[in-house]
N, C-alpha and C positions, 0 to 999 in steps of 0.2 A: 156206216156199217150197221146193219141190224143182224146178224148173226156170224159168230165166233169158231172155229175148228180148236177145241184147245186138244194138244198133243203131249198124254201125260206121262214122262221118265223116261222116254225111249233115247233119249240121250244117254248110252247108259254103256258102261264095264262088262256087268254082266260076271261080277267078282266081290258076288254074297252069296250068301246060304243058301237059298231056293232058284240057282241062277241054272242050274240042270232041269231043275221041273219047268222053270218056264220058259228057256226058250224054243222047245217045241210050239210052244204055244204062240208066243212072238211070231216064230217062221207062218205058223199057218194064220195068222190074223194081218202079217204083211201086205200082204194083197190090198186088204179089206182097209188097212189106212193108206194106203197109197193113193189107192179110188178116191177116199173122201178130198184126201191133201189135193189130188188134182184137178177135182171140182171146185174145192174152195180157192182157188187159183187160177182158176181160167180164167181167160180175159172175158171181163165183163161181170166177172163175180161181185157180190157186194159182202163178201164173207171175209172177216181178218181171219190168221194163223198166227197164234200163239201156242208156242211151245213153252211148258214150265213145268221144271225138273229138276229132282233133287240134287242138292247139291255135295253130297256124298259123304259132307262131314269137312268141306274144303271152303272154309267159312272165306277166305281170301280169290276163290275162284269166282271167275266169271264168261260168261255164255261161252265164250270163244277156246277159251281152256278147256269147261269141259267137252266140248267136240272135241277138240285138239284131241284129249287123252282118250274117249271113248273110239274117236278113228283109228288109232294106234294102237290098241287093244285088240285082243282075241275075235272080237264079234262085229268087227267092223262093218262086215257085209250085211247085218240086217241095221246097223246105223247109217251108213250113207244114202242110200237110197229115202232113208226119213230125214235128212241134215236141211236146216234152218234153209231158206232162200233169203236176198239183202230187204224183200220186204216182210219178212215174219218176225213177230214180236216173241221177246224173249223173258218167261219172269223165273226166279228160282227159288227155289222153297226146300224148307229144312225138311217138315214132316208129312203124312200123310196127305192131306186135304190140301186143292191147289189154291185153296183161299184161306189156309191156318199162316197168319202173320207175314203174307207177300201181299202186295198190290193191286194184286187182281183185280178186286173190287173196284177199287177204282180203275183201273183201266178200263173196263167193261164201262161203266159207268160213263166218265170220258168221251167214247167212242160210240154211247148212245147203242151199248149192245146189251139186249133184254133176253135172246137164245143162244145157247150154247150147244154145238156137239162135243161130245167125249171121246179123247177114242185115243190107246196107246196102254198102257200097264199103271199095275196090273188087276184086274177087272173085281175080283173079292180085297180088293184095300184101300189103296190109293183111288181107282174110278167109283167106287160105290162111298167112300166117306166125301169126296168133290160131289158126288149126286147130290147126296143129304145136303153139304152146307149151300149146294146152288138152289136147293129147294127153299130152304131158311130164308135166301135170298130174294124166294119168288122169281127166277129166272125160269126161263122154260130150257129144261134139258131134253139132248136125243141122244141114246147111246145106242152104234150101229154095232151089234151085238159080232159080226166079222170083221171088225176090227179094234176089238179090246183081249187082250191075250190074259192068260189066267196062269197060275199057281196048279188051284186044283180045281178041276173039273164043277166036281158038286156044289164048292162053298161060288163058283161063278156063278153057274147056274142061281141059286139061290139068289145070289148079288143083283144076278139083271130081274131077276122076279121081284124083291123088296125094293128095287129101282122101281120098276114099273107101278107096282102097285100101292107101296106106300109113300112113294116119292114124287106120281106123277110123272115121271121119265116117259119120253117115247123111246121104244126099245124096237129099233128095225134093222136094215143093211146098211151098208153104207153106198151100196147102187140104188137106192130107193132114191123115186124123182123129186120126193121132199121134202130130204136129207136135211134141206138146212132153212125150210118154211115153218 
């Protein structure tokens, strides 16, 4: 494998504080991770799917629970259609960054993967703090900007500009033909 689709907290309740501002924005960036989840999936891809997501404060959970709970919740219809396949990998992580004290690194490493796309929620926190420490990393990022859902509007906007420009991010679609080159 030389490049990654990592799939950040869409595994998710959608039962906190900023859970009405975002997912408007979830709905309309659906699309935009579905495209990418299908391309890194097609037969004959050489891209892994890793999903890693918080784990809500549920220090004893594990991947399978929290779908369990997120399917059985209020917002299930924009969870299913993103739910793990038997070949997608799974890490979970307490705090913002998909590399603060989970595995990651090493997975990547492992599997001999050097690029990474981002793409999932939410796009000023959790995908712009993953930007930075993939940068730290020297990993090459691509964030397909229709498919990272946001809070608020502005502080996104912002988010995928200091991606881009202070981080080296490629910031495009997620139907771009080199999504994951």
């Amino acid at each position: 494998m030389s490049a990654a689709l990592i799939v950040i907290d869409m595994i998710n309740t959608y039962e906190h504080e900023d859970a009405e501002r975002l997912l408007p924005s979830v709905r309309e960036a659906l699309p935009g991770m579905l495209r990418a989840l299908e391309r890194a999936r097609a037969d004959g891809s050489d891209v892994e799917v890793i999903y890693v997501n918080d784990n809500f404060g549920r220090w004893r959970s594990h991947h399978d629970e929290l779908l369990r709970t997120a399917l059985d919740g209020p917002h299930a219809d924009v969870v299913e259609p993103l739910r793990p396949d038997d070949s997608s990998l799974f890490v979970v992580k307490a705090r913002h960054s998909i590399f603060y004290e989970t595995p990651l690194e090493y997975l990547l490493s492992q599997h001999g993967i050097r690029r990474i796309v981002l793409c999932g929620q939410v796009t000023e926190q959790c995908v712009l703090y993953s930007a930075l420490d993939a940068h730290i990393r020297h990993l090459d990022v691509t964030v397909p900007r229709d498919a990272v859902a946001h809070i608020h509007p502005d502080l996104a906007d912002a988010a995928l500009r200091m991606m881009e420009r202070n981080m080296g991010a490629r910031v495009t679609e997620s139907g771009a033909d080199d999504l994951f080159d």
